[in-house]
C-alpha positions as CSV (number, residue, x, y, z in Angstrom):
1,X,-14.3,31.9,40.2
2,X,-11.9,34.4,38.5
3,X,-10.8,32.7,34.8
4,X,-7.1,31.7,34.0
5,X,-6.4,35.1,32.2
6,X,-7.8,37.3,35.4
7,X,-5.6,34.9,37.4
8,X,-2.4,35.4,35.1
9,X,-2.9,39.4,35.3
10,X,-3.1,38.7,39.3
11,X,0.4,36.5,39.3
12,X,2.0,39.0,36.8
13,X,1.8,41.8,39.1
14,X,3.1,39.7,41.5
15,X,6.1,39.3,39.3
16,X,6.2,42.8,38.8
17,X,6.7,43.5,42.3
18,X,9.0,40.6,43.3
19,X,12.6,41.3,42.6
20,X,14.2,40.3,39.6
21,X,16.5,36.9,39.6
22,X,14.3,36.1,43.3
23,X,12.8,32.7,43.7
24,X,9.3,34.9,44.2
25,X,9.5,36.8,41.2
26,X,10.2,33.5,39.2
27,X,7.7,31.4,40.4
28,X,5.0,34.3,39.8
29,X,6.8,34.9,36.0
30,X,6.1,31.2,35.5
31,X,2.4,31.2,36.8
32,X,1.5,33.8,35.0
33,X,2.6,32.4,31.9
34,X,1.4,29.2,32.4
35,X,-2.4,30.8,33.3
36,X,-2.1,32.6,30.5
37,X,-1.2,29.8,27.8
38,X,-3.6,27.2,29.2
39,X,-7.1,26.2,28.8
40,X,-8.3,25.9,32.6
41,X,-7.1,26.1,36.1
42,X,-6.4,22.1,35.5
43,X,-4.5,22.4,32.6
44,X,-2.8,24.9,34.5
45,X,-1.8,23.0,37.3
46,X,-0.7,20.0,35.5
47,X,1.6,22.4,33.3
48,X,3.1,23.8,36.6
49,X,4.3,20.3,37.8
50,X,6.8,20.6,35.3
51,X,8.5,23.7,36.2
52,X,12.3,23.8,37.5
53,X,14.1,23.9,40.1
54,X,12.3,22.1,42.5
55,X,12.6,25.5,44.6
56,X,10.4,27.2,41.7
57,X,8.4,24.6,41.3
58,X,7.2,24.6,44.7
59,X,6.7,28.3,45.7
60,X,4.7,28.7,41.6
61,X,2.4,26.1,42.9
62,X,1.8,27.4,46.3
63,X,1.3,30.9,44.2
64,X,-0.9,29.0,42.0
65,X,-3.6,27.5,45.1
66,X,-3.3,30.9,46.4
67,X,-4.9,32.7,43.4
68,X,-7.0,29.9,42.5
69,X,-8.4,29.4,45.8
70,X,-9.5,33.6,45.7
């Protein structure tokens, strides 16, 4: 299993690529921060839950079981 840092540098390219002010390229922005300013994938997870809009919320966590499920 790839650690929360490995899976930040993963989400951030993702943001990279996603265009600016999309849904996609927020919900990677906030993954990637939030891998990279936690402790562990559950840490992680429960930090996501928190995210807004709903809209971002949802497609960060869907981002998030993708990478973490790699």
């Amino acid at each position: 299993m790839r650690d929360n840092l490995d899976l930040a540098a993963s989400a951030q390219e993702l943001a990279d690529a996603a265009p600016t002010g999309s849904i996609d390229h927020a919900a990677a922005s906030s993954v990637a921060i939030t891998l990279a300013t936690t402790r562990d994938i559950d840490d992680a997870r429960k930090t996501l839950q928190g995210v807004s809009p709903e809209e971002v919320k949802r497609a960060a966590l869907a981002l998030f079981d993708r990478l973490s499920a790699q």
